[in-house]
N, C-alpha and C positions, 0 to 999 in steps of 0.2 A: 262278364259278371256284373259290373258296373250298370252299364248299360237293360242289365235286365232291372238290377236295387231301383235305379230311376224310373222305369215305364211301373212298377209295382208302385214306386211311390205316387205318379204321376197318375196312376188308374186310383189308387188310393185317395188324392184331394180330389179327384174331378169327385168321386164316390161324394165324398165330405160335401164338396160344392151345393153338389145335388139336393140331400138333405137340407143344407142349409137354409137353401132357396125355396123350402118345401112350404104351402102356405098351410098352415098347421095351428091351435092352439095350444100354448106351452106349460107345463105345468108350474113353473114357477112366473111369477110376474103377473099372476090374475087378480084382478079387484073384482070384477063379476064373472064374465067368461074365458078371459084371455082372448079376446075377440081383439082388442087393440094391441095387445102384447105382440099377437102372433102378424098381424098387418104391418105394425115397428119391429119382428122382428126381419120378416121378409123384406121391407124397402129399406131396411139400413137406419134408424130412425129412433129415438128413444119412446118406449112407451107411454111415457109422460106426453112427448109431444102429440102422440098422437090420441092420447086423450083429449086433449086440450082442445086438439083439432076436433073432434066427434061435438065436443059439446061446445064450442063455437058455430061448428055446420046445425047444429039443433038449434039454433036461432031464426034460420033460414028458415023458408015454408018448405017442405018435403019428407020425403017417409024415411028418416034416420033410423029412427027405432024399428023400421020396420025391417030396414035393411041389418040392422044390428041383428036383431033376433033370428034374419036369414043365414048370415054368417055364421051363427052361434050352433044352427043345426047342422050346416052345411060343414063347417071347417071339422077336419078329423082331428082328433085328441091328439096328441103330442106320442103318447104309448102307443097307436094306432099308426101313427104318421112313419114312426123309425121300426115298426115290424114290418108295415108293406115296401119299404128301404133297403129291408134285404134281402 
């Protein structure tokens, strides 16, 4: 009996894991899209820093914005994300 409580538990976090690692936009933590939220929250990272980071790299010559706006269409909503999870 034990032995099964654990492999359920253990089927259970990797379930958790999975989601977690899911690259997603989140509904809480959005200043425009959640496009940073969801990148900080997928690498482990505070949102903050990785604003901070986007608009530091927008100093640099290259397509941020462009990449931003791809992310924005491309990353599935947060409600999206945890329905195709189960």
């Amino acid at each position: 009996m034990a032995a099964k409580t654990a492999a359920v538990f253990t089927a259970r976090r990797i379930g958790e894991r999975r989601t977690m690692n899911g690259l997603y936009r989140p509904r809480r933590d959005r200043v425009i899209a959640g496009v940073c939220a969801g990148l900080a929250r997928r690498f482990g990272m505070t949102p903050w820093t990785v604003r901070i980071l986007f608009l530091l790299s927008c100093l640099l010559p290259g397509p941020q914005f462009v990449v931003y706006l791809v992310l924005w269409v491309m990353m599935p909503n947060e409600d999206r994300h945890m329905a195709g999870a189960r």
